[in-house]
N, C-alpha and C positions, 0 to 999 in steps of 0.2 A: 504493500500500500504506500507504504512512503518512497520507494522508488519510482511508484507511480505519477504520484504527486511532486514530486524532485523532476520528473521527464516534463510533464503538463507544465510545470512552473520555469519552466527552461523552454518549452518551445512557446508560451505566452509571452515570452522575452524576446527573443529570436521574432515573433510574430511583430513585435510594437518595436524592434529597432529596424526591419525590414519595412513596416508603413512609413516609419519617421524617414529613411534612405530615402523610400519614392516621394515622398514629399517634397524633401528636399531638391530631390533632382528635379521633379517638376516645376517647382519656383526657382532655378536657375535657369530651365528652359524657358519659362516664365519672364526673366529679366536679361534675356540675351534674343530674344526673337520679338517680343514686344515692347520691349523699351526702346525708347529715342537712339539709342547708341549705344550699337554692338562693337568688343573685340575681336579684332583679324589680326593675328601675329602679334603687334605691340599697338596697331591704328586702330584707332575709332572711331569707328564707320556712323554715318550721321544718315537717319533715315528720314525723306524728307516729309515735313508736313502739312498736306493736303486743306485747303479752305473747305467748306461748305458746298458745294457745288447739285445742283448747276447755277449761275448767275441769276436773281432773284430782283423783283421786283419789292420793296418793302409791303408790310401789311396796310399802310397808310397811302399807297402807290406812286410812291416813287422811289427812283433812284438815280442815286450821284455818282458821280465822277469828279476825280479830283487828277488834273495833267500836271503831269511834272514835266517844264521841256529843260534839257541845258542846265542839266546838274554839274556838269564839267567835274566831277568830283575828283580828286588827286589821292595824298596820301595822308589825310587825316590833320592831323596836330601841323604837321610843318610844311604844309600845301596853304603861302599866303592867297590873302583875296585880292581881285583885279578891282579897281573903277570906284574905292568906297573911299569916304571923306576920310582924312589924313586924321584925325582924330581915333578915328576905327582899324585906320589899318595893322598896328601893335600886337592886337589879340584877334585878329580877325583872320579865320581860317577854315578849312573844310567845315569844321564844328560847327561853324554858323548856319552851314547848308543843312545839315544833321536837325541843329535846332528850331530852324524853319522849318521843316518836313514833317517832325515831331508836335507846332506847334499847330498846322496847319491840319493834320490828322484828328489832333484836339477837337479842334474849334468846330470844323466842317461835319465829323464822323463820315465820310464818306464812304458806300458799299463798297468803291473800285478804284484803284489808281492806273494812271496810264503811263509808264516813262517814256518818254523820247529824250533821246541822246543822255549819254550816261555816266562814263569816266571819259577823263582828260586823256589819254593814253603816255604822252609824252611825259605827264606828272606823276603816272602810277606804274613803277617800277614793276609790281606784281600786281596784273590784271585781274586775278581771281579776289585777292584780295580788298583790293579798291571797290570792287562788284559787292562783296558782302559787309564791308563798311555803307554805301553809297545805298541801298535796299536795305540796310537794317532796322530803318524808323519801320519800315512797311511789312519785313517777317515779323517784327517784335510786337502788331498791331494785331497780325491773324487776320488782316482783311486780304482776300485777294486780289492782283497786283497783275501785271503785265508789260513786257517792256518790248519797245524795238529799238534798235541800234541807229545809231546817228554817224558822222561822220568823224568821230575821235576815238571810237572805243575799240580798236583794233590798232591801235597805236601802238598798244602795249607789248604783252607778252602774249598773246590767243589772237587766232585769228576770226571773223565771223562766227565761223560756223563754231568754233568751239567755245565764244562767250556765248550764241543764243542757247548751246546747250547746256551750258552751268546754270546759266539765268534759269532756264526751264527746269532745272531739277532741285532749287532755292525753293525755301519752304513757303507755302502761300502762296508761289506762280502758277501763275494760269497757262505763262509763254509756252508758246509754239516755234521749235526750228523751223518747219516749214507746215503746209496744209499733213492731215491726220490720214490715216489708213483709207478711209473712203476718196481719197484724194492720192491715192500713188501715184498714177500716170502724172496727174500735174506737180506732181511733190519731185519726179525722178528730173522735170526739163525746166521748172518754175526757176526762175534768178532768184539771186540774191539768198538771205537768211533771217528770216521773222515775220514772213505773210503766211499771215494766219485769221480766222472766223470764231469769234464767241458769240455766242446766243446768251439771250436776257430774256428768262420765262417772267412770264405775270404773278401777281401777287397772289400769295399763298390764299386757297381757300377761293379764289376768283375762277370763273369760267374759263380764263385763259391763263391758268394756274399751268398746265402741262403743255402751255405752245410756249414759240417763243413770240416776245412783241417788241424785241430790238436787237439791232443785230451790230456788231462792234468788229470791223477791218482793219488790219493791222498789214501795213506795208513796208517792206525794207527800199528805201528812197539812196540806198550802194553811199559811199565815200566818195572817194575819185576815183575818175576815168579818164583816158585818151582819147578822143573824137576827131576823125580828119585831122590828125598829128597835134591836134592841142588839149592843154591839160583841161579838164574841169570836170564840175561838180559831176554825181552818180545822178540815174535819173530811176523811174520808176517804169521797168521794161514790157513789152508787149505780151511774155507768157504772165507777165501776174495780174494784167489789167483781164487775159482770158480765164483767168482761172477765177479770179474775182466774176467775173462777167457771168460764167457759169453759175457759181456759188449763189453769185445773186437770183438768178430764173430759177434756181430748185427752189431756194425757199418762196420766192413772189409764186411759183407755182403750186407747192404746199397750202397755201392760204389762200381757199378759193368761200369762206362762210363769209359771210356779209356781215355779221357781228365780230369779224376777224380779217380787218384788213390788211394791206401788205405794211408788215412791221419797215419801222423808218429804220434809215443804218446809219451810222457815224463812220468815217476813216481817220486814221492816226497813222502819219508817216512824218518824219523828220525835216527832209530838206523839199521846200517849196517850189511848185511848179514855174514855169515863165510868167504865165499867164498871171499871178497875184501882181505881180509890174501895173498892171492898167489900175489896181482899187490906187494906187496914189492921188485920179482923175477922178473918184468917184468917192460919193459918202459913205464913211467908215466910222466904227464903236471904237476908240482905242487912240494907241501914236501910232504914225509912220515916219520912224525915226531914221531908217537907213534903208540904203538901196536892198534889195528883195537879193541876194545870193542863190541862181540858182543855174541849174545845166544849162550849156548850151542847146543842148538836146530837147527840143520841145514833143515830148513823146504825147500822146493822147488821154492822157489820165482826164481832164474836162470832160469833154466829149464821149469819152466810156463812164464817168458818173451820170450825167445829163443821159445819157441812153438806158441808162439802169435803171433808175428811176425813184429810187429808193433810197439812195445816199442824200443826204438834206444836208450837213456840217461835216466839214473836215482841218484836223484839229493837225496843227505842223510847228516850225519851230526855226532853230539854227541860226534867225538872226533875233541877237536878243534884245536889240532896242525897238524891234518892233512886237506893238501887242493889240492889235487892232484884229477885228472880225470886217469883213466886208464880203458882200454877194457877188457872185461871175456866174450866169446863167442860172440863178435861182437856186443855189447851195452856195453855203456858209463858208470860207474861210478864214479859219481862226488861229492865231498865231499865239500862243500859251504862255511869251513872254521870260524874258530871263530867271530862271529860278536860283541858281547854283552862283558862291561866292566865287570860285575861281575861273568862269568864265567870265566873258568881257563883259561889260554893262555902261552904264551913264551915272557919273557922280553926281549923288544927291536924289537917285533915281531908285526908291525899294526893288529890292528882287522881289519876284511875282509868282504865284501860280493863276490858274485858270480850274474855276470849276464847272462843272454840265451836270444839268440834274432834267432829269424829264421824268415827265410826272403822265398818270395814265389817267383814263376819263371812269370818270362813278357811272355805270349802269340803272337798271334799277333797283337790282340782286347784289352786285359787283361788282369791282373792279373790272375794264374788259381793255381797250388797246388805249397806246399811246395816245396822247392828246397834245401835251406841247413840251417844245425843248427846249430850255434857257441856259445862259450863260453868263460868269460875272467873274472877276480875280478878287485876289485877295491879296494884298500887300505885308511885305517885312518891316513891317511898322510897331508901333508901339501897340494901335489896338488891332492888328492885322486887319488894316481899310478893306472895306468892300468898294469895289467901284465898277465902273460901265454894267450893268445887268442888264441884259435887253434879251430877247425872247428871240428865238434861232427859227422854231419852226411851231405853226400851229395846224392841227388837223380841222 
């Protein structure tokens, strides 16, 4: 009996240090496959973290955007600032751009950022680096975020294609290297690096809670180029105006209910077409402080919005004294304004963002499609000014 009892009390031992082991093991599998950051040899692998998706309409129907163009960002602490009153220039450095972006997130709450153009390349030694300093107000926010490339951010150490695809795997990004799986054939011949398509469903609980009712283009507008033996700016090339082109009649095609009309689109590319040259003759929201910087190459990108039919604003950047909206064939272009301390500006002149918010119409049930698009900046000011707000598009 007692060796009985001596056996039973020895394998009830054996029993509870064998639970406790797979416990154990399970909670290290536990903390190495779902936690933020697994060990591989001695690195620590950082896995990234995804927004909310898909793009949302608030429960109140709307939603914002907040452009950040011409961050120019560098290397932190000892990247001075260009163009600011001599009083400022002592401690005045990346950090300022950092605490602009941070204060501007505040204030706004916006669902979405947009960047154009991004590091300084020449001033950021390590490219990857300057990228996750320069986007950190916006992982550190959990909103998601979006970027396309300008004409400095391949300066550095990466080329195109391989900052849109760190951008893209940065916790919170929405970015795209190029169009997605149902887009191969245009993904394998499309130019450039960061044309890509987000959709913006309706407000939770609304009838057009599972469509989408705005649609958000993202175009790589290149660096420089060669053209007939001379240098200049990149432009925005014919496979992405068709791919775009396409993109566009699938969804205007999709939306054939009458309580669901064809969602309006916005475009975000970098360096500006020829054609914004004529708003200087024409009335405009904003300054027109310097001559428009743009390709010799007057490719078609007008003319394929205006045929689409669907694009109303299109949001750009690269010169940063100008910050004016004006109309060319009945869509918006909106220039976002210098944002960032170490690109060039106008002393005495705040860095600036641009925000877009569109707001959808009340039904008699719900929320149902767009209704109007506004737009307004905000200034690096003491009470961050609001100014020019003028209304983009109304249904």
């Amino acid at each position: 009996m007692d060796s009985y009892n001596t056996t039973k009390q020895k394998n009830w031992k054996n029993s509870l240090l064998y639970l406790t082991f797979i416990v154990a093991i399970l909670h290290l599998i536990h903390q190495s496959h779902f936690s933020r950051k697994l060990i591989i040899g001695n690195e620590k692998v950082h896995i990234k973290k995804n927004p909310q998706l898909p793009l949302r309409f608030r429960s109140d129907g709307t939603f914002k955007i907040l452009q950040v163009a011409d961050m120019h960002y560098g290397s932190g602490t000892i990247t001075r600032c260009r163009d600011v009153l001599a009083s400022e220039f002592e401690f005045c450095s990346d950090l300022n751009t950092t605490m602009f972006l941070k204060r501007i997130i505040q204030a706004e709450t916006p669902d979405f950022i947009a960047f154009t153009d991004n590091i300084f390349g020449s001033s950021a030694p390590d490219a990857a680096e300057s990228l996750f300093e320069a986007f950190g107000p916006a992982m550190e926010s959990g909103l998601p975020w979006a970027a396309i490339l300008g004409n400095h951010d391949q300066e550095s150490t990466m080329n195109r294609e391989e900052l849109m695809s760190l951008i893209s795997h940065m916790d919170y990004s929405v970015s795209q290297i190029n169009p997605l799986a149902d887009s191969l054939t245009d993904s394998a011949k499309i130019d450039g690096f960061g044309n890509y398509n987000l959709r913006v469903y309706g407000a939770p609980g609304s009838i057009l809670a599972n469509s989408s009712v705005l649609n958000l283009f993202f175009l790589d507008s290149g660096d420089r180029a060669v053209y007939q033996g001379i240098r200049t700016y990149g432009w925005i090339k014919d496979s992405q105006l068709q791919w775009m082109r396409r993109v566009s009649h699938e969804l205007q095609g999709q939306e054939q209910d009458p309580l669901h009309p064809t969602p309006p689109a916005l475009a975000f590319f970098h360096i500006p077409i020829p054609e914004v040259r004529q708003l200087f003759y024409k009335e405009i929201v904003g300054r027109f402080q310097e001559g428009v910087a743009c390709s010799r190459v007057n490719s078609p990108v007008l003319q394929t919005f205006v045929s689409m039919g669907d694009v109303k604003a299109v949001f750009i950047g690269h010169d940063h004294k100008n910050d004016f909206c004006g109309n060319l064939d009945g869509i918006w272009f909106c220039y976002g304004g210098g944002f960032g301390y170490h690109g060039y500006g106008k002393v005495g002149w705040p860095r600036r963002a641009r925000i877009i918010l569109a707001e959808l119409q009340k039904g008699k049930m719900s929320w149902t499609s767009v209704q109007r698009i506004m737009t307004w900046k905000r200034l690096d000011d003491e009470k961050l000014s609001k100014i020019d707000e003028q209304i983009l598009w109304n249904r």
